[in-house]
C-alpha positions in Angstrom: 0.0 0.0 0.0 1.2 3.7 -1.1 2.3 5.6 2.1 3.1 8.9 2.3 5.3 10.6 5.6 4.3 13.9 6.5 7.4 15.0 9.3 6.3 18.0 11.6 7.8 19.8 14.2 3.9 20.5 15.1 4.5 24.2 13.9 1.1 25.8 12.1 2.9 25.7 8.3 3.7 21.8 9.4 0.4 21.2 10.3 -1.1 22.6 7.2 1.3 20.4 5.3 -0.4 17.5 7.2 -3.6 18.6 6.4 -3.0 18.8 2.6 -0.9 15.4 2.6 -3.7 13.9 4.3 -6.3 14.9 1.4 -4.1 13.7 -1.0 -3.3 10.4 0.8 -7.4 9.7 0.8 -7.4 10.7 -3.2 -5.0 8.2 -3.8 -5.8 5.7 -1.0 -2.8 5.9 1.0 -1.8 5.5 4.6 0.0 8.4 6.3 2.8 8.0 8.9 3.5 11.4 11.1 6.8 11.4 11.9 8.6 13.9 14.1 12.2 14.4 15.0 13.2 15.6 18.1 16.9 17.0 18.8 19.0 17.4 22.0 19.3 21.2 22.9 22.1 23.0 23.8 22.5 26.2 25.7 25.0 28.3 23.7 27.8 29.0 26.1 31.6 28.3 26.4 30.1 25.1 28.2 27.6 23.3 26.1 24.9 22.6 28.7 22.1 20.5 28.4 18.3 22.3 29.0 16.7 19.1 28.9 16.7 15.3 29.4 16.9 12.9 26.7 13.6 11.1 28.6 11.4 14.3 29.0 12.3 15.0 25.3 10.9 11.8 24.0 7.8 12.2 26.6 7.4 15.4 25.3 7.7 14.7 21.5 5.2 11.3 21.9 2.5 13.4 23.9 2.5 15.9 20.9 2.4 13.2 18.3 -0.4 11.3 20.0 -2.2 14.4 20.2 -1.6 15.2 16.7 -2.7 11.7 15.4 -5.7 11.8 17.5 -6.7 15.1 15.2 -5.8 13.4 12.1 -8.1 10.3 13.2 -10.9 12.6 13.7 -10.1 14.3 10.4 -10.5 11.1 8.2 -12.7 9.2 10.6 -11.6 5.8 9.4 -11.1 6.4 5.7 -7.1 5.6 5.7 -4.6 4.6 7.7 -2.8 6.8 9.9 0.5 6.7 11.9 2.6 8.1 13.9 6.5 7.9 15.3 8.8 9.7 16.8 12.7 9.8 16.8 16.0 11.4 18.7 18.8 12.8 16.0 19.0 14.3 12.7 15.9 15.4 10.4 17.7 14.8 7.5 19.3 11.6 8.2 16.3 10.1 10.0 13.6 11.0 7.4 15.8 9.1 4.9 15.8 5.9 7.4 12.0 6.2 7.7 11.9 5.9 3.7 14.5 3.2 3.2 12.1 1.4 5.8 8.8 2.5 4.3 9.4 3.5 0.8 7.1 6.2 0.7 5.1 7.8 -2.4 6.0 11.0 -1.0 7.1 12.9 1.6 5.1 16.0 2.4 6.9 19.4 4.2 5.6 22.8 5.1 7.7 25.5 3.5 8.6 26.9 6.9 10.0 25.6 9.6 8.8 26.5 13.6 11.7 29.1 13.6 9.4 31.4 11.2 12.9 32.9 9.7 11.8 34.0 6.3 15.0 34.0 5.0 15.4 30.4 5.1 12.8 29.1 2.1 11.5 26.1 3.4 13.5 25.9 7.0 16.8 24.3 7.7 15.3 20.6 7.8 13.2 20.6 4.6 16.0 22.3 2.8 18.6 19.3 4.0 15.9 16.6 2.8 15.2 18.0 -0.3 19.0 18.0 -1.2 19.6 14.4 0.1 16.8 12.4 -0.2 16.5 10.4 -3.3 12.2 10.3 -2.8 10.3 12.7 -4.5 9.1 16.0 -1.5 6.3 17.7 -1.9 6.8 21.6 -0.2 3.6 22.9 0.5 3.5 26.5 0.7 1.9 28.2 3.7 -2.1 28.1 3.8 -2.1 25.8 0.9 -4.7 23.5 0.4 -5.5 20.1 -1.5 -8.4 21.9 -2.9 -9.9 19.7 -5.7 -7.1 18.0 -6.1 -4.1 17.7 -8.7 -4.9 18.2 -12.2 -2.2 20.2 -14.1 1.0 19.7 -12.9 4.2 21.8 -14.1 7.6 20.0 -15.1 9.9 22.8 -15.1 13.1 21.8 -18.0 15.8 23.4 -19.3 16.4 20.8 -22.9 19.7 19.7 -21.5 20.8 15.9 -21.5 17.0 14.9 -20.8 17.5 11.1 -21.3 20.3 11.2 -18.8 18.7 13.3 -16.1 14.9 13.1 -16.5 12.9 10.2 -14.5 10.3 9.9 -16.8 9.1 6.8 -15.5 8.4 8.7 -12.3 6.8 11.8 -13.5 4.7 9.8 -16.3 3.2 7.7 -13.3 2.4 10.7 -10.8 0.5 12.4 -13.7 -1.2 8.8 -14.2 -2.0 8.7 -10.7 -3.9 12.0 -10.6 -4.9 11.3 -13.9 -3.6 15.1 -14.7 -2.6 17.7 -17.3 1.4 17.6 -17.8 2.7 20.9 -18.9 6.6 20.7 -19.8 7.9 24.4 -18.9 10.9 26.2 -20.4 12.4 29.9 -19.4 14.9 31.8 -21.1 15.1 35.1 -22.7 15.4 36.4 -25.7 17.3 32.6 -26.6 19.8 33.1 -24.6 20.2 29.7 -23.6 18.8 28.1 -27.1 21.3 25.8 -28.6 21.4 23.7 -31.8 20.7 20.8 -29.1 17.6 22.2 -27.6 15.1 20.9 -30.6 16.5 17.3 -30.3 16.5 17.2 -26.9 12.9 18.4 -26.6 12.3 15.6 -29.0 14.0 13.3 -26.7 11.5 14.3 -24.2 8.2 14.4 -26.1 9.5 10.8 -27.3 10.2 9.7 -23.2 6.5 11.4 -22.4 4.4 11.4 -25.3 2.3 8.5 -23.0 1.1 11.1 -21.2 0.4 13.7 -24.1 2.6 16.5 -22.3 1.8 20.2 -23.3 4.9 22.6 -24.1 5.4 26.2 -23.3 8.6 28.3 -23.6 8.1 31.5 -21.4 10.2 34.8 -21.6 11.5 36.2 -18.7 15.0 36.6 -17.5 14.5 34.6 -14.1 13.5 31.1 -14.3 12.1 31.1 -10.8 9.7 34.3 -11.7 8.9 32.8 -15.1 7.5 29.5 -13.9 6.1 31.1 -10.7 3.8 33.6 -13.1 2.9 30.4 -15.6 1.7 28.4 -12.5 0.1 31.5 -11.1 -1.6 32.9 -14.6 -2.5 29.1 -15.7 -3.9 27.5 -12.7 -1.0 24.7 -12.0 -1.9 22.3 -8.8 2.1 21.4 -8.8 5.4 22.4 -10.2 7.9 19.5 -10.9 11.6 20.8 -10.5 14.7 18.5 -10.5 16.8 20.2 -8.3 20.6 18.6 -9.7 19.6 19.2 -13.3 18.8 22.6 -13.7 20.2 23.8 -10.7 17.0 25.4 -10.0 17.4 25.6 -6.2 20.9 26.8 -6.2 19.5 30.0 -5.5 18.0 28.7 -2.4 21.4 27.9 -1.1 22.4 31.8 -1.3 21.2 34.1 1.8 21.6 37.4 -0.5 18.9 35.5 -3.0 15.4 37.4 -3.0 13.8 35.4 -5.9 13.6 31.8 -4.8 11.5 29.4 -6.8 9.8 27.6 -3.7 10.0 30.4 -1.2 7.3 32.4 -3.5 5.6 29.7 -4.8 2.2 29.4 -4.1 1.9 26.5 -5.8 3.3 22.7 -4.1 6.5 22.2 -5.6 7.9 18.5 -6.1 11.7 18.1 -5.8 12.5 14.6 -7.7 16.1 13.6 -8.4 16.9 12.1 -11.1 
């Protein structure tokens, strides 16, 4: 059976990412597993100290996630499966257990973590999944909702070495599963990226996902993250695809100085899938 884990650090954005991974898990018939992380802290001080014990933490962290189970229970009132655990040590490195373990459809992440800095686009933890783990994660933006579901979904593409770095298979059985509109999305401007590769590559493409009838749009604009953020906005996408080691598209998100971040003004779910 499909499962999607939905890790929360029981932080309002967190919770709305539960609440939209828990629509989608009863469109697709799913189970959801709740997992949260907890972490040591340390006073910052000449002399690390520690502010609480390792047993209160994990009291702590199971009373929040029994609470928070016991609200998604009510929410679906039988109609999928939900559970819950709880675990000391890294986000990162933990979440990628839980899916070794699992093998999850998805993993689903508020955009924000509980710290609320809005420099950091989706919050330290979600950014460190979405550059190690090899399963695709859906960021939901803040107040997002499921809505009526998925039905046009965005694969953001830049024409280069598509066979090599496109999981087709993947993407061609999401859209199946949401029985949706694909729309393949380019950015440049003015050409400045065209090369005489581009038209066989995007025949490469149309060849690797012509199963799924893909649509094809090359938008002007000078920033890629702008130019698929006004396409999703102006044409009513439900998800943006982006594969983060191809295009590079979340470089950006790496740099503090970076205003224009792809997720970080999406208000569209974006799915980061590596190839």
């Amino acid at each position: 059976m499909k499962t999607i884990i939905i890790p929360t650090d029981f932080s309002p954005v967190a919770t709305n990412a539960m609440n939209y991974g828990i629509d989608m898990a009863k469109a697709i018939h799913a189970s959801v597993l709740l997992y949260h992380v907890y972490q040591v802290p340390v006073s910052i001080s000449d002399t690390p100290v520690l502010l609480l014990s390792v047993d209160d933490l994990k009291k702590n962290a199971e009373e929040k996630i029994t609470a928070l189970k016991a609200q998604a229970e009510h929410i679906v009132s039988g109609s999928i499966k939900i559970y819950a655990e709880t675990q000391l040590g890294n986000v990162a490195d933990e979440v990628e257990n839980l899916c070794k373990r699992i093998n999850p459809f998805a993993v689903v992440m508020g955009t924000k973590g509980h710290s609320g800095i809005e420099k950091v686009v989706f919050g330290s933890n979600t950014i460190s999944v979405v550059k190690h783990l090899t399963w695709p994660v859906i960021c939901i933006p803040p107040g997002k909702e499921y809505g009526n579901g998925i039905k046009k979904i965005g694969f953001a593409c830049d024409f280069k070495n598509v066979v090599e770095t496109t999981p087709a298979h993947f993407i061609k059985s999401f859209v199946n599963e949401f029985n949706a509109e694909l729309h393949v999305l380019n950015v440049d401007h003015q050409n400045k990226h065209f090369t005489t590769e581009v038209p066989q590559q995007s025949a490469l493409l149309h060849t690797m996902l012509e199963d799924v009838k893909p649509q094809y749009h090359f938008i002007d604009n000078k920033d890629i993250e702008d130019g698929i953020n006004d396409f999703a906005e102006h044409n009513n996408l439900d998800l943006i695809i982006t594969i983060p080691k191809k295009h590079k598209l979340l470089e950006g998100l790496f740099r503090p100085s970076s205003v224009k971040q792809l997720v970080f003004h999406s208000h569209v779910p974006v799915m980061c899938v590596h190839e």
